[in-house]
Z-matrix of the N, CA and C atoms (Angstrom, degrees):
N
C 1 1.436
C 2 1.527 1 110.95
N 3 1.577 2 116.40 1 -52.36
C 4 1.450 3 107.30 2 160.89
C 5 1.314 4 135.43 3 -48.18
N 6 1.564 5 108.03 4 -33.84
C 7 1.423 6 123.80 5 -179.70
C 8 2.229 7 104.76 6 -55.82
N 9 1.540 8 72.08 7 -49.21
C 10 2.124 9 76.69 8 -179.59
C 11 1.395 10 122.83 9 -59.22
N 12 1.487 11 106.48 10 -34.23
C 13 1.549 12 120.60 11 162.87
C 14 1.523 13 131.72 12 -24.34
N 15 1.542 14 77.06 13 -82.66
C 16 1.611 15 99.77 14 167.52
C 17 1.512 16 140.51 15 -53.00
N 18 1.908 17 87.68 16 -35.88
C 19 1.350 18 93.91 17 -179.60
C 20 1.680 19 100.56 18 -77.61
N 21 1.347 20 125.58 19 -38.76
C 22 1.357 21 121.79 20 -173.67
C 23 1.387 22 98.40 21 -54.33
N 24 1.417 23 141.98 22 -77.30
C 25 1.372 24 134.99 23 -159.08
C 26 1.635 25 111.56 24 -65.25
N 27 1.589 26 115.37 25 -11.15
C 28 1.562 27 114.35 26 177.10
C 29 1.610 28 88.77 27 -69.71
N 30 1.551 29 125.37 28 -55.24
C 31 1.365 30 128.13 29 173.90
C 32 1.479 31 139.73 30 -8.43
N 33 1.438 32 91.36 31 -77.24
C 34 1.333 33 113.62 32 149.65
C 35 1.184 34 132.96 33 -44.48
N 36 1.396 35 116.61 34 -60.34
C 37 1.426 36 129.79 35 -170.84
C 38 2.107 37 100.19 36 -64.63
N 39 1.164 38 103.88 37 -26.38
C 40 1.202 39 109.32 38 178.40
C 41 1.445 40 119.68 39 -86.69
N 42 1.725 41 115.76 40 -21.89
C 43 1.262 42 112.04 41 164.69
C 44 1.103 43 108.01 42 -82.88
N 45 1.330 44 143.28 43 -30.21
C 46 1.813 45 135.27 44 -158.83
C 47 1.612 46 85.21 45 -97.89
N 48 1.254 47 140.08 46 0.48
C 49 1.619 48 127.97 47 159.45
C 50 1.349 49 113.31 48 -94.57
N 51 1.396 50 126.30 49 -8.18
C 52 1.680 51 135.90 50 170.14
C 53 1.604 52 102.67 51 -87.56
N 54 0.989 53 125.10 52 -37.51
C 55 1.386 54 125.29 53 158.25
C 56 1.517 55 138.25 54 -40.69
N 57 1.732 56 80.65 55 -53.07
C 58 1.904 57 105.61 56 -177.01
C 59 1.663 58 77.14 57 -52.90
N 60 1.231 59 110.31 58 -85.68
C 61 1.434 60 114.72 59 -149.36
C 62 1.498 61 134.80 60 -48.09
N 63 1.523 62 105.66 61 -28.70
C 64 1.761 63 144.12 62 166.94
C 65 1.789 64 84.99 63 -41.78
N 66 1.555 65 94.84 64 -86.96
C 67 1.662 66 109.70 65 179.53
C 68 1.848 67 104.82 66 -42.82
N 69 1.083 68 123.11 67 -49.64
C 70 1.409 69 96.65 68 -164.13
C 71 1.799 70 106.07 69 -70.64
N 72 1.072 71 111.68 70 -44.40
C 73 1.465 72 123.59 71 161.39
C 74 1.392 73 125.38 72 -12.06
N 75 1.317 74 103.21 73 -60.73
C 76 1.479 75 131.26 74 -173.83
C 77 1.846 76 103.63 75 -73.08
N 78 1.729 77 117.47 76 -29.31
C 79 1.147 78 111.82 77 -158.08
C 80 1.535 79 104.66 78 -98.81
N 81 1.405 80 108.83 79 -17.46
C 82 1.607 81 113.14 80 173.03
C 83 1.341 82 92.94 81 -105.08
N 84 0.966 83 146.33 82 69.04
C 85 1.385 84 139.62 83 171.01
C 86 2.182 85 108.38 84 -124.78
N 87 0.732 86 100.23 85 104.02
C 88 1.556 87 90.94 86 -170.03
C 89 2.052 88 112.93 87 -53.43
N 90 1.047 89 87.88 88 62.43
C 91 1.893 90 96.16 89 177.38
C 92 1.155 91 111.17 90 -87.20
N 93 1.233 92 128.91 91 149.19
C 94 1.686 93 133.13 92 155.78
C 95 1.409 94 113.97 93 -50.79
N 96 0.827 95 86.77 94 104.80
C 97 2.581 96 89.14 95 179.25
C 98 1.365 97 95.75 96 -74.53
N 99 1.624 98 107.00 97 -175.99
C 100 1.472 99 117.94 98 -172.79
C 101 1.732 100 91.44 99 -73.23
N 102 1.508 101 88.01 100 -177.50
C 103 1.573 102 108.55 101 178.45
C 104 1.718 103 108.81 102 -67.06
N 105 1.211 104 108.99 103 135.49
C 106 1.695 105 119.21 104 172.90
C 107 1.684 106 114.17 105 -24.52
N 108 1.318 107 133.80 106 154.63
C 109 1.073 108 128.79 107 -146.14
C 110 1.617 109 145.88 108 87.64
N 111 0.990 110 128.68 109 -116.01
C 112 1.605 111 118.28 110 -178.98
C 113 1.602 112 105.17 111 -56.13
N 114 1.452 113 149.08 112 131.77
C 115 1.198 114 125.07 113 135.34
C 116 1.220 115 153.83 114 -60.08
N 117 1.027 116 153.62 115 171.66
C 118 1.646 117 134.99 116 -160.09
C 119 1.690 118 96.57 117 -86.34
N 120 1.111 119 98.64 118 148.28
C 121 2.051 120 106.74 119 178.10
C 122 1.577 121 100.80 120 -76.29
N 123 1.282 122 114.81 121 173.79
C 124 1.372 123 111.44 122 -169.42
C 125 1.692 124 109.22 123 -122.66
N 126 1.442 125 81.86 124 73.77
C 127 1.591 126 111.35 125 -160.07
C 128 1.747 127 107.99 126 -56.63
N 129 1.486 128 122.63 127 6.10
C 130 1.235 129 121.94 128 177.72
C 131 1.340 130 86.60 129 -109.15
N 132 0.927 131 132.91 130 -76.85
C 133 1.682 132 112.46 131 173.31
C 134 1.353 133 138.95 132 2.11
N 135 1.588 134 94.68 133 -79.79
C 136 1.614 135 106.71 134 158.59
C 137 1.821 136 124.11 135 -60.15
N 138 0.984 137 116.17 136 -18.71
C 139 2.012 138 117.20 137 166.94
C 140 1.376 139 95.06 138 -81.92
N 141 1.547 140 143.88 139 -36.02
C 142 0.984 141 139.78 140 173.72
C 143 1.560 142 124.22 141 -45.19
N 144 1.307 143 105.69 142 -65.42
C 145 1.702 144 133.28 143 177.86
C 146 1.635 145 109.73 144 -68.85
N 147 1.534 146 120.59 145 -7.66
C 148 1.005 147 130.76 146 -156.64
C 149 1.626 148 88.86 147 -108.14
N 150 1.480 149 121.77 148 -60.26
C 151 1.151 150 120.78 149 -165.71
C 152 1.503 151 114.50 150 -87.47
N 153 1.095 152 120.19 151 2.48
C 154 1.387 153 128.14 152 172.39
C 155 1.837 154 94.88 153 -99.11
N 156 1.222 155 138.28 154 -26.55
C 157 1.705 156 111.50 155 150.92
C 158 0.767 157 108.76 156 -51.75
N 159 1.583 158 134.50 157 -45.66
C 160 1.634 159 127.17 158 -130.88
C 161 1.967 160 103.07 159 -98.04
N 162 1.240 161 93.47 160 -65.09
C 163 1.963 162 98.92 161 165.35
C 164 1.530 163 108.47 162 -105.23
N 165 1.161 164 139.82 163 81.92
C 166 1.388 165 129.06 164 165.15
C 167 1.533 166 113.86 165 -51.47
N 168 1.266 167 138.18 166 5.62
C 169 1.049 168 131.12 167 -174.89
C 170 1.925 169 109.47 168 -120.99
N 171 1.287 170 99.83 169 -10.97
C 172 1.331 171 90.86 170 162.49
C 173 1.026 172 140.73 171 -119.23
N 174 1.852 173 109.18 172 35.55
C 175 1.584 174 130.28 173 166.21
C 176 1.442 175 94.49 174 -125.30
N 177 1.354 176 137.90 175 83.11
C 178 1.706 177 129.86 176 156.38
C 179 1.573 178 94.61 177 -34.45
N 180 1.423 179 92.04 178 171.74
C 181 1.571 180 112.83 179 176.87
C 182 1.553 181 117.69 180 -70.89
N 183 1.674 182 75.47 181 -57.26
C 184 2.181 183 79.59 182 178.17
C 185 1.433 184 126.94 183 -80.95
N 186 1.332 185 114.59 184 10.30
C 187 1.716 186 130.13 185 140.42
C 188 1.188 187 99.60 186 -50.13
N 189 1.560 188 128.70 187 -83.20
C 190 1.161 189 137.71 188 -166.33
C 191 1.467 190 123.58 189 -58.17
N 192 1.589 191 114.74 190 -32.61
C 193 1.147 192 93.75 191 157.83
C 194 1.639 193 126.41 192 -86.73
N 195 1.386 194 100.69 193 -31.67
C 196 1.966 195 84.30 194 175.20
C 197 1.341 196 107.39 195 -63.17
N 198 0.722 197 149.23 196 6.35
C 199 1.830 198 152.93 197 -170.09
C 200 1.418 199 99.34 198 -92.64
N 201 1.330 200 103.45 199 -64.81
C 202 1.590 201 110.17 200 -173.59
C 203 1.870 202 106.98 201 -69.19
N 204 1.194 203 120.41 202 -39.66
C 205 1.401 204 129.65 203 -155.91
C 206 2.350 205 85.73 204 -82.43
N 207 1.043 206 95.66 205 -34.57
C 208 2.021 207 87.02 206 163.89
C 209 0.866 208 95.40 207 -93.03
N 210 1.867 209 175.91 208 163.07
C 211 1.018 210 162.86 209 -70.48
C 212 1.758 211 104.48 210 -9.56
N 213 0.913 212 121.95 211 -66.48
C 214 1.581 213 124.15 212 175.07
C 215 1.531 214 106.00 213 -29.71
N 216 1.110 215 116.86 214 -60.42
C 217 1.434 216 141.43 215 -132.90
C 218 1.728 217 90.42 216 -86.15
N 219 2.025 218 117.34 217 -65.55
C 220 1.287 219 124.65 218 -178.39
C 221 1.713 220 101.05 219 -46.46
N 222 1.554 221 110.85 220 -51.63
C 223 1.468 222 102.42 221 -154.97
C 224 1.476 223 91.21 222 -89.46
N 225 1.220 224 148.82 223 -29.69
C 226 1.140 225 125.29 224 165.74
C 227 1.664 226 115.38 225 111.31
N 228 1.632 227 77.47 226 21.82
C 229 2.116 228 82.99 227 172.27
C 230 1.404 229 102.64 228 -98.26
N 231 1.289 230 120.33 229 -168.79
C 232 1.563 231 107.75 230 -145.72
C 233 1.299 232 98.78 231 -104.59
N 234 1.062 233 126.38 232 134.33
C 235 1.656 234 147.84 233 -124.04
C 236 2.042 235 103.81 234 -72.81
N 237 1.358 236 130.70 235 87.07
C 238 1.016 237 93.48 236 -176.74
C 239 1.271 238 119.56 237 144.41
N 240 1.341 239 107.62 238 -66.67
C 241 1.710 240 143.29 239 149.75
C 242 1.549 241 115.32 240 -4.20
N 243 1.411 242 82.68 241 -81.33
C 244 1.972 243 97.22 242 -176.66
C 245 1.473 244 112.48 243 -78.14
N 246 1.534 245 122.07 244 -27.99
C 247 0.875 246 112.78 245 -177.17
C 248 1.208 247 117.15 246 -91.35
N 249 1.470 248 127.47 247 9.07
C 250 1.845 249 149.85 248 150.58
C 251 1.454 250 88.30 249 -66.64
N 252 0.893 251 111.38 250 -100.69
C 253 1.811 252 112.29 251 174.83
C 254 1.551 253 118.77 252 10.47
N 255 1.579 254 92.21 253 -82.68
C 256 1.498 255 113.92 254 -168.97
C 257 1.423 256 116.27 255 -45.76
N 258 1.420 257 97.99 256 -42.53
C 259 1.305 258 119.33 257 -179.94
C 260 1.786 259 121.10 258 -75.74
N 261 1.451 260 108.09 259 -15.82
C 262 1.483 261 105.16 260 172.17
C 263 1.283 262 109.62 261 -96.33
N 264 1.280 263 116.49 262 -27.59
C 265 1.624 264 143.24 263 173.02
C 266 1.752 265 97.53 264 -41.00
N 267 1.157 266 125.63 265 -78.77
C 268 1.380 267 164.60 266 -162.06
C 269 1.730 268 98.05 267 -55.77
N 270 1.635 269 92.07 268 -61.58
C 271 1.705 270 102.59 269 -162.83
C 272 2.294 271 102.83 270 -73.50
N 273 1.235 272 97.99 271 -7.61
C 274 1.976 273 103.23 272 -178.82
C 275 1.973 274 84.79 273 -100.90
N 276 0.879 275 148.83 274 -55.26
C 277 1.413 276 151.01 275 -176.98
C 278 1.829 277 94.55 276 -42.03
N 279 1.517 278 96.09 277 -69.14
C 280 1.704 279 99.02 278 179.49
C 281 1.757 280 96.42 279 -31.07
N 282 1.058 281 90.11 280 -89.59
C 283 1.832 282 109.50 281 -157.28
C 284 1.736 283 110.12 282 -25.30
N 285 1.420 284 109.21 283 -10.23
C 286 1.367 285 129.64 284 -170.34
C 287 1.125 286 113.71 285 -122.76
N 288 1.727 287 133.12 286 16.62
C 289 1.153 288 113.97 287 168.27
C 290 1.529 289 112.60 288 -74.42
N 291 1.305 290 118.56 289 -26.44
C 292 1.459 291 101.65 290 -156.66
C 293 1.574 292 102.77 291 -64.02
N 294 1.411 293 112.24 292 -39.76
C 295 1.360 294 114.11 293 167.87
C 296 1.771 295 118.13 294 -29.52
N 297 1.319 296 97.19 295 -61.53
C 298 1.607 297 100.51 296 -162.11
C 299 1.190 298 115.09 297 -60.48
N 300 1.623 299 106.33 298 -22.68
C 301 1.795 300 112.44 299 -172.68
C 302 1.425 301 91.63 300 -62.57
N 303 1.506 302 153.23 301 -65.56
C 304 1.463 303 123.49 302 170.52
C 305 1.230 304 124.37 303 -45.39
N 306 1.441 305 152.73 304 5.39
C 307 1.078 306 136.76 305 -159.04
C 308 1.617 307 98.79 306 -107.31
N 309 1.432 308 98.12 307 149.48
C 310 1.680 309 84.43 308 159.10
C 311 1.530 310 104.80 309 -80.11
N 312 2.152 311 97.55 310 -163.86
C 313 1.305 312 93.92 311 170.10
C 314 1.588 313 135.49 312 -80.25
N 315 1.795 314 73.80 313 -9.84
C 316 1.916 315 73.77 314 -173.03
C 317 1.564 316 109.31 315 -68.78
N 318 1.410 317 122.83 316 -21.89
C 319 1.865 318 135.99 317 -173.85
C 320 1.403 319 118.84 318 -72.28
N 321 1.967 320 95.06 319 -25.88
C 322 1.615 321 113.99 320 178.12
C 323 1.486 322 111.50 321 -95.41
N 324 1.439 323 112.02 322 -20.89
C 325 1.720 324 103.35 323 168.99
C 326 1.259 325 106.20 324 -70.82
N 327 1.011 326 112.01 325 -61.12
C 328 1.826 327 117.66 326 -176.76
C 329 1.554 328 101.86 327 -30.76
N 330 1.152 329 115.30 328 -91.37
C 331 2.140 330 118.43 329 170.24
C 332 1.126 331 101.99 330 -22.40
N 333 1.100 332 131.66 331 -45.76
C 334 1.561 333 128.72 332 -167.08
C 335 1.334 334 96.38 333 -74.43
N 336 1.414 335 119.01 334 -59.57
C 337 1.757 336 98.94 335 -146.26
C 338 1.666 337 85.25 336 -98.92
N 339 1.435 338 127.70 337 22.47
C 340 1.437 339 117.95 338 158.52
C 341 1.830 340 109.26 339 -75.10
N 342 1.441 341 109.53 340 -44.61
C 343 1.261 342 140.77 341 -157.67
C 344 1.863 343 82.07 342 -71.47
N 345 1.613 344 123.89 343 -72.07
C 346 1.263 345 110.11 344 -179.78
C 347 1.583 346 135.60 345 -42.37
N 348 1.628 347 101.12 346 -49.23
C 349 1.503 348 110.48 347 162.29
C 350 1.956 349 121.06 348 -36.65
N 351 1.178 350 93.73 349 -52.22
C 352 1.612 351 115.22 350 165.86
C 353 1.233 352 107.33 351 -45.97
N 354 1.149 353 150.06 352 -85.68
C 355 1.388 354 174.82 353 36.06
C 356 1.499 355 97.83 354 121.76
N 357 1.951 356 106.51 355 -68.88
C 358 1.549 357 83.54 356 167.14
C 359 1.568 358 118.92 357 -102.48
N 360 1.045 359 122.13 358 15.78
C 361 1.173 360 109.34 359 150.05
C 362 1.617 361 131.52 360 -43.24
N 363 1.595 362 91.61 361 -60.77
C 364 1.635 363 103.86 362 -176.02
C 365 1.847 364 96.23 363 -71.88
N 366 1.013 365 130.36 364 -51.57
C 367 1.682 366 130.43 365 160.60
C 368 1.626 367 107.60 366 3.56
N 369 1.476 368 94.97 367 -80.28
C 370 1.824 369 124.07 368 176.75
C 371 1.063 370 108.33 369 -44.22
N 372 1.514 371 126.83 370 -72.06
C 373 1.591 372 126.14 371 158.98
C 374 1.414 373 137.87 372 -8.67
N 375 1.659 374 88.18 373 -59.33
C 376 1.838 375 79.28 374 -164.44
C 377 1.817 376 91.99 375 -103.16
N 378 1.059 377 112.79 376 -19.51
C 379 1.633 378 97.51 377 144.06
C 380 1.589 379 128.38 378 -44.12
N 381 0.958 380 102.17 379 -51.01
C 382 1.537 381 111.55 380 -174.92
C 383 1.540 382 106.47 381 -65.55
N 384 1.069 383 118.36 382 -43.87
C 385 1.592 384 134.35 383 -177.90
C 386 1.685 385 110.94 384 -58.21
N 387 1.247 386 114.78 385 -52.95
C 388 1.472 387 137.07 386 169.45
C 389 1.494 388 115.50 387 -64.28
N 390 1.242 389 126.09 388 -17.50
C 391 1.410 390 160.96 389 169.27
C 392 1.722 391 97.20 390 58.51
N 393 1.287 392 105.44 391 52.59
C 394 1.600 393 112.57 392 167.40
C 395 1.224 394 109.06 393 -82.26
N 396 1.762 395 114.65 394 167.69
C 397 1.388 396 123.16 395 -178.11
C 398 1.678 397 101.63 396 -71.19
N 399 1.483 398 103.00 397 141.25
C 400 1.564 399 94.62 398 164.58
C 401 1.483 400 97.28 399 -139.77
N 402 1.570 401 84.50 400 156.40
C 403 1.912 402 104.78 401 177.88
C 404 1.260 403 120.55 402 -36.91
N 405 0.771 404 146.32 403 160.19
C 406 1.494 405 132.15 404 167.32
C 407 1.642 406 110.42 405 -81.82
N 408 1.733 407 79.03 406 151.42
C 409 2.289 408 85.20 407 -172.12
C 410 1.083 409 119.57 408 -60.70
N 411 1.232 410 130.93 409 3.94
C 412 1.757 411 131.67 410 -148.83
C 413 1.999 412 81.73 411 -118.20
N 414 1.200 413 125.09 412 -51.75
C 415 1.219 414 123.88 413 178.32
C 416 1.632 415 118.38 414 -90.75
N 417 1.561 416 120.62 415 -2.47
C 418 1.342 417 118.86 416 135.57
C 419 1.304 418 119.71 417 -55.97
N 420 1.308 419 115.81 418 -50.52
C 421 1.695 420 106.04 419 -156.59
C 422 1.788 421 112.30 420 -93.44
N 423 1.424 422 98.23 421 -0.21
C 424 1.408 423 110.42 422 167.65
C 425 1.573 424 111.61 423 -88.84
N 426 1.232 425 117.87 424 -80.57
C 427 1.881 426 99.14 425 158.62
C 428 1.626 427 125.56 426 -11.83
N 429 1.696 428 101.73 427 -44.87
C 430 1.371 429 108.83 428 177.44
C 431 1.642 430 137.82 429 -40.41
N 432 2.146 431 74.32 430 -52.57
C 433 1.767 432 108.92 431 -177.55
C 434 1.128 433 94.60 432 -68.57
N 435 1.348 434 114.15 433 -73.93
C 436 1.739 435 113.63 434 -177.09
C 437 1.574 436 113.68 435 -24.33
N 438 1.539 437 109.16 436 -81.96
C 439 1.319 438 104.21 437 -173.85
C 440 2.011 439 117.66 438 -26.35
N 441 1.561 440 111.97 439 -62.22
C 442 1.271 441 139.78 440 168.54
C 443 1.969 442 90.76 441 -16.61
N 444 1.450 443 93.90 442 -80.26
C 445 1.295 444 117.73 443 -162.23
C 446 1.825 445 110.99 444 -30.93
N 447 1.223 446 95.26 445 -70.94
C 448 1.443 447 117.08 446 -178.01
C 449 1.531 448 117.96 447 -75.34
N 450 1.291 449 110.62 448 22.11
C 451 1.929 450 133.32 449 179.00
C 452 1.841 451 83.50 450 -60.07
N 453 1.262 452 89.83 451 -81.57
C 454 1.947 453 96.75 452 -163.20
C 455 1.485 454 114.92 453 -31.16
N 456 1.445 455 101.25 454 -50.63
C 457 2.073 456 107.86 455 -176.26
C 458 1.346 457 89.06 456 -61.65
N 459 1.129 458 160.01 457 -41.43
C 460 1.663 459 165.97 458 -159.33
C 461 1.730 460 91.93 459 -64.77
N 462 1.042 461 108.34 460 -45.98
C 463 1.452 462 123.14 461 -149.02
C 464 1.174 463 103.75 462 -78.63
N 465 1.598 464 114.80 463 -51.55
C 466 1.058 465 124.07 464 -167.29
C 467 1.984 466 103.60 465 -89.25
N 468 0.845 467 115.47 466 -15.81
C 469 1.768 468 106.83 467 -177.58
C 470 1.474 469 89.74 468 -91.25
N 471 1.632 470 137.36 469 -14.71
C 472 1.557 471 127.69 470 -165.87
C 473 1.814 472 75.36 471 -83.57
N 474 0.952 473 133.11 472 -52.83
C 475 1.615 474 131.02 473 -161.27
C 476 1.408 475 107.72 474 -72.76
N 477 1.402 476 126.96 475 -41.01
C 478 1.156 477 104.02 476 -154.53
C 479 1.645 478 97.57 477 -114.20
N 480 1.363 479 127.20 478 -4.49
C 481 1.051 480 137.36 479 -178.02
C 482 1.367 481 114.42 480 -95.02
N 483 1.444 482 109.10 481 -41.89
C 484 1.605 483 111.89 482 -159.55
C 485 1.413 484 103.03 483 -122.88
N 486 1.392 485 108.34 484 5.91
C 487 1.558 486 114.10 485 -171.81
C 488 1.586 487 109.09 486 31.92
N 489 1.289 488 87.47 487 78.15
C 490 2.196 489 90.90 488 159.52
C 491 1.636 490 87.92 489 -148.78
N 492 1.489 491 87.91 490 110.12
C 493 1.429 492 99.05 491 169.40
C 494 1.662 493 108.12 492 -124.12
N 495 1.390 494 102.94 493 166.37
C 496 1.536 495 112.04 494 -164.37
C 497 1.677 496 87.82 495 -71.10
N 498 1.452 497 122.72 496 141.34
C 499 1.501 498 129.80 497 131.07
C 500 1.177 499 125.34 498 4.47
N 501 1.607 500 145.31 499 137.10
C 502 0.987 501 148.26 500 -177.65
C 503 2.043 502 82.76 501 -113.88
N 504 1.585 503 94.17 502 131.41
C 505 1.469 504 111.56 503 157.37
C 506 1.712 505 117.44 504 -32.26
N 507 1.480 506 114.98 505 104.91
C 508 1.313 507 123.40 506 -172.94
C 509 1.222 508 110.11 507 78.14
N 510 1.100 509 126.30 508 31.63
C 511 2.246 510 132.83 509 164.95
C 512 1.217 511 82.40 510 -93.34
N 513 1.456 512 94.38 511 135.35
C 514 1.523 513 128.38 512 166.72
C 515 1.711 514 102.45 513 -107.04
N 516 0.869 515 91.73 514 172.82
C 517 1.919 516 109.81 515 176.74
C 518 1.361 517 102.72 516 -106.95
N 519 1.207 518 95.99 517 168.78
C 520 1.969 519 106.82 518 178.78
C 521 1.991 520 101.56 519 -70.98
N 522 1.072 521 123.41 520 2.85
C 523 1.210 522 107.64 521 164.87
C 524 1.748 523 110.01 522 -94.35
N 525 0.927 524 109.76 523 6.16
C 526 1.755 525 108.07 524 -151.06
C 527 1.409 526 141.92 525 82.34
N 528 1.570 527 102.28 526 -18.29
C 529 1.258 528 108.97 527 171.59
C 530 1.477 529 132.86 528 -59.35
N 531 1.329 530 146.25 529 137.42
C 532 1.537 531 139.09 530 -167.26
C 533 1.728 532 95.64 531 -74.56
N 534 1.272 533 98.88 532 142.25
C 535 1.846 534 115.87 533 167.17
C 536 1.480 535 106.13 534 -60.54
């Protein structure tokens, strides 16, 4: 029974790291993007923040941060930063799933895209502090919206695609322990 445990969250943890890389792949890849205007949401982000409500136990922390801290590194933002962020972002969401398992989604976007707003806020900050170049605010807070925007479709392909759904009130795990 332990053996199934492990292997289920090694599973996981091994599909949402085929992803990281799928997505990072795709983002240094010299492709034609959409037409000028909206930027793409940062749709690994949001599956991130998404699946840490849903199983907090099958994204550890330092997944998430070495994940993010090589994402830093490939794309070439400053080593560390976001993935401090991401990772405090992620690790206050944890501490709050049990909460969210009552919430609907509309109670969990809100937390969510409070938690994102946050996220680049402090982003901007310690950029600003370090006195590196940053994007401009008008195409921060549009990535922002976007990301925000497209939370629910996140939500719904982590559920209906990848089957990771939140706990049902009194689900235990294959150890016995309650969700």
């Amino acid at each position: 029974m332990n053996e199934t445990w492990r292997l289920n969250t090694l599973a996981h943890l091994g599909l949402w790291l085929a992803i990281a890389g799928v997505g990072t792949l795709i983002h240094i890849l010299p492709l034609s993007g959409p037409e000028p205007g909206w930027p793409a949401p940062d749709l690994f982000l949001a599956l991130t923040l998404a699946w840490v409500l849903r199983r907090p136990a099958h994204l550890p922390a330092a997944a998430i941060a070495l994940t993010f801290l090589a994402q830093d590194l490939v794309l070439m933002r400053p080593p560390g930063l976001w993935a401090l962020i991401v990772l405090g972002g992620s690790e206050f969401l944890r501490r709050r799933a049990s909460v969210v398992r009552e919430m609907n989604l509309l109670l969990e976007w809100a937390m969510v895209s409070a938690v994102l707003i946050a996220m680049t806020l402090a982003y901007r900050f310690g950029l600003a502090i370090v006195m590196v170049g940053r994007d401009p605010l008008d195409l921060s807070l549009a990535r922002l919206a976007v990301t925000i925007l497209v939370y629910p479709l996140v939500v719904w392909a982590l559920q209906s695609v990848l089957r990771v759904r939140k706990p049902a009130t009194g689900e235990l795990d294959e150890l016995g322990r309650k969700l």
